[in-house]
C-alpha positions, 0 to 999 in steps of 0.5 A: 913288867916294871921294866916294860912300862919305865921303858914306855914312859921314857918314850912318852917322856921323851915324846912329850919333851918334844914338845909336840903336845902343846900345840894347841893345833896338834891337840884338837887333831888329837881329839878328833882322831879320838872321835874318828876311833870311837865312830871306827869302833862304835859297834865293835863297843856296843857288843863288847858292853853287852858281853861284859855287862849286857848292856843294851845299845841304847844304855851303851850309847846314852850313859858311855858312848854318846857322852864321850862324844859330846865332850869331845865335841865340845873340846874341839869347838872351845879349846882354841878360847880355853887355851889362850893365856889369862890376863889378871889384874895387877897392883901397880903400886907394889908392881909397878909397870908390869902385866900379869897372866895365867897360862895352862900349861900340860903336866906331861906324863898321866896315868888313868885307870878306870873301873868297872861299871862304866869301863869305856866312859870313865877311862875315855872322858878323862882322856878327853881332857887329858889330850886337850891339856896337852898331856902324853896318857897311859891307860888302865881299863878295867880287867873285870871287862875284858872284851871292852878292855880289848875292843878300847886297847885294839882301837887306840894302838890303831889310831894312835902311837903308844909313845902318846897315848898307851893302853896297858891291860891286866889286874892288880899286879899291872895296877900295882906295877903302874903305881910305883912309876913317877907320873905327873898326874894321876886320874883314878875312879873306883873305890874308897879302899883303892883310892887310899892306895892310888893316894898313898902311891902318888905320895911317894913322889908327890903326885897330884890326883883326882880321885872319884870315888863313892859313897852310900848316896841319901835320897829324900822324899818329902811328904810335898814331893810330886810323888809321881815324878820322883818315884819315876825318876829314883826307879831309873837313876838307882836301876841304870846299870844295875845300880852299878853307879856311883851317884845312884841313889844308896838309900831312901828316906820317904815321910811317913805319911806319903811311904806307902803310896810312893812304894807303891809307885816305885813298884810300878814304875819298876814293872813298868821299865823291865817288865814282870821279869827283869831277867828277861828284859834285853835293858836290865844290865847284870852286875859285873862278877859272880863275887859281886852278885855274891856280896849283893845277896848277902845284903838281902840276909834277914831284911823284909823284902817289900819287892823283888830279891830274886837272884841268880849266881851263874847268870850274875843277876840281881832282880830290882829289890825294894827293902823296908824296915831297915835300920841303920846298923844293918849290913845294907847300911854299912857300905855303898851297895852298888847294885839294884838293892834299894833300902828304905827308911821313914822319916817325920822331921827333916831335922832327923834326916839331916842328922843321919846325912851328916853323922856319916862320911860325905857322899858324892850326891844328895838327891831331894824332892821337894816342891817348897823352895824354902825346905831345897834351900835348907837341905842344901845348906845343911848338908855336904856332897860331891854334887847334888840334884833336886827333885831328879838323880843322877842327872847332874853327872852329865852337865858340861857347865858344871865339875863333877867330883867329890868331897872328904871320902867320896873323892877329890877333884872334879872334871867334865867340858872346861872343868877337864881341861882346866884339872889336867892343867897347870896353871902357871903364874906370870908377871912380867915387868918393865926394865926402863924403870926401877923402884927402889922402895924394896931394896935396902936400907928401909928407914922410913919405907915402913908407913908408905909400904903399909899403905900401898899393901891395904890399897 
């Protein structure tokens, strides 16, 4: 298997070092084959979503496909402007008669790896980028989604030659295999625990990552919120895919004095979306292993069940639960749940609540709601995350004018639109300088230099 893939990337090397891929030209081809495959498979993709994760079309559509596509839209209008070189100022009395640029350069050989719950968005955005950069990729999908895994190996070995982009299929041994080359860069998305490993891998050989990962998500609801509008907006984001996402609310806290009616709300809103039965509903996805399913119930173990805990292994399903009565050292506390588990707290002060968020490790959002600009611009400024949204969730995660990632534990890193480009991008530096002209300030002997150099630098 290592054999295998040393022997592929030195086709990629060698491919890359032709230097084909750093046509800009070349590129926005690229990036509509890319297109031209996705439009070639986009129903070959939905039925592989649905048997993977019985995802409906249009959740299929809304949360992978069609975001693929809008950044690949948006690669191919702006990547002619994004590429241009970057001309900077430059200090004419230490540089004199030189210019200064920036100039984007590919890295060369990137490996992806993507995971489960999202498993054609999370491995074809970063490829968006990695193509628009000019990179050579290597592709690893999730082995806990075959049919999407196959439909996504099937649809670039048609459209694409594997000496520049490769797509390579299987569980922890090929990730294990894949770790231990030499890459240029390393784009991974998944869990903290295989984070640390993807970093401790790269080290070896001083690779730069982007790592997103995860975190145990705070959702606030303050006593002033529009209480219908947030009960409406928290049942979608934290029920999409299950909850399988990794910006989904993990865990409420509602005032007190308004805790009663927003579950109340949160209920119907639930009941409203996926019916009486949640099982039958064709738009309520199922969680993505047997094992998985497994973990999730054993959240449920001795907790007050306000809604929901129904369950069933074989069929890998999870109703949507509401939890009450939860305290901080209960299991549900202790690691992001990632599934349709929603456990909620009381609070009384913001203070408290802001005390909690940051007693714990950053995480990758922060949602509040709230209608007073004052207590927004507190929360913001008392907390740390990845991103955040206020008086909505997860919705941030699909604007193309801003970078998604990570802080501390929750990842690092960020991409989306120009932000993609721009992390698959080295940013070389270039001064260039006149040869007609010497200043002989910065040779030696020194004596007397001292005073003028000590001004020309505070200038």
């Amino acid at each position: 298997m290592s054999q295998d893939i040393h022997r592929n990337m030195q086709v990629q090397r060698d491919f890359f070092n032709s230097f084909q891929t750093r046509d800009v030209n070349f590129r926005i081809d690229q990036l509509k084959t890319l297109q031209k495959a996705i439009i070639a498979y986009e129903e070959r993709i939905y039925q592989a979503l649905w048997e993977d994760l019985h995802k409906s079309e249009f959740e299929a559509f809304v949360t992978e496909v069609g975001m693929v596509l809008k950044e690949l839209s948006l690669h191919i209008r702006k990547l002619q402007r994004w590429s241009r070189p970057e001309r900077v100022s430059t200090n004419q009395l230490i540089h004199f008669w030189s210019t200064s640029r920036i100039i984007r350069e590919p890295y060369g050989l990137v490996l992806i790896i993507a995971p489960s719950n999202y498993p054609f968005l999370l491995l074809m955005a970063p490829l968006v980028g990695a193509i628009s950069a000019g990179n050579c990729a290597s592709l690893k999908p999730s082995e806990l989604t075959p049919h999407t895994s196959e439909i996504i190996a099937e649809m670039m070995a048609e459209f694409f030659t594997p000496s520049y982009i490769s797509v390579y299929q299987g569980g922890v041994e090929m990730s294990r295999s894949l770790l231990s080359e030499k890459w240029d860069y390393i784009f991974f998305t998944g869990s903290k625990v295989v984070g640390q490993i993807v970093m401790a891998a790269a080290s070896r050989f001083l690779t730069p990552v982007t790592l997103e990962l995860g975190g145990k998500n705070p959702c606030i609801v303050d006593e002033d919120a529009n209480l219908k509008r947030a009960a409406a907006r928290i049942a979608w984001g934290k029920l999409v895919n299950a909850g399988q996402t990794c910006i989904a609310p993990d865990y409420l806290f509602v005032h007190k004095k308004v805790k009663q009616e927003f579950l109340e709300l949160l209920k119907k809103n639930i009941q409203k979306y996926y019916g009486a039965n949640s099982k039958e509903s064709i738009d309520y996805v199922r969680i993505i292993t047997v094992q998985k399913t497994e973990r999730l119930a054993d959240f449920l173990k001795g907790m007050n069940t306000y809604f929901g805990g129904d369950m069933n292994f074989s069929e890998r399903y999870i109703s949507p639960t509401i939890l009450v009565d939860v305290r901080p050292e209960d299991p549900v506390m202790q690691e992001e749940i990632f599934g349709p588990i929603l456990p909620v707290m009381e609070f009384e002060t913001l203070s408290e609540v802001i005390g909690f968020v940051n007693a714990h490790e950053k995480p990758l959002a922060l949602y509040y709601f709230s209608r007073i600009r004052k207590k927004q611009d507190f929360v913001l400024a008392s907390t740390s995350s990845g991103g955040a949204s206020i008086n909505d969730v997860i919705v941030h995660f699909a604007s193309e004018t801003m970078p998604f990632g990570g802080v501390g534990s929750s990842g690092m890193g960020g991409y989306h639109g120009k932000f993609s480009f721009e992390t698959f991008s080295h940013k070389r530096s270039v001064l260039k300088k006149a040869t007609w002209i010497d200043v002989p300030l910065r040779y030696p002997p020194y004596r007397n230099k001292l005073a003028f150099v000590k001004w020309a630098f505070r200038r």
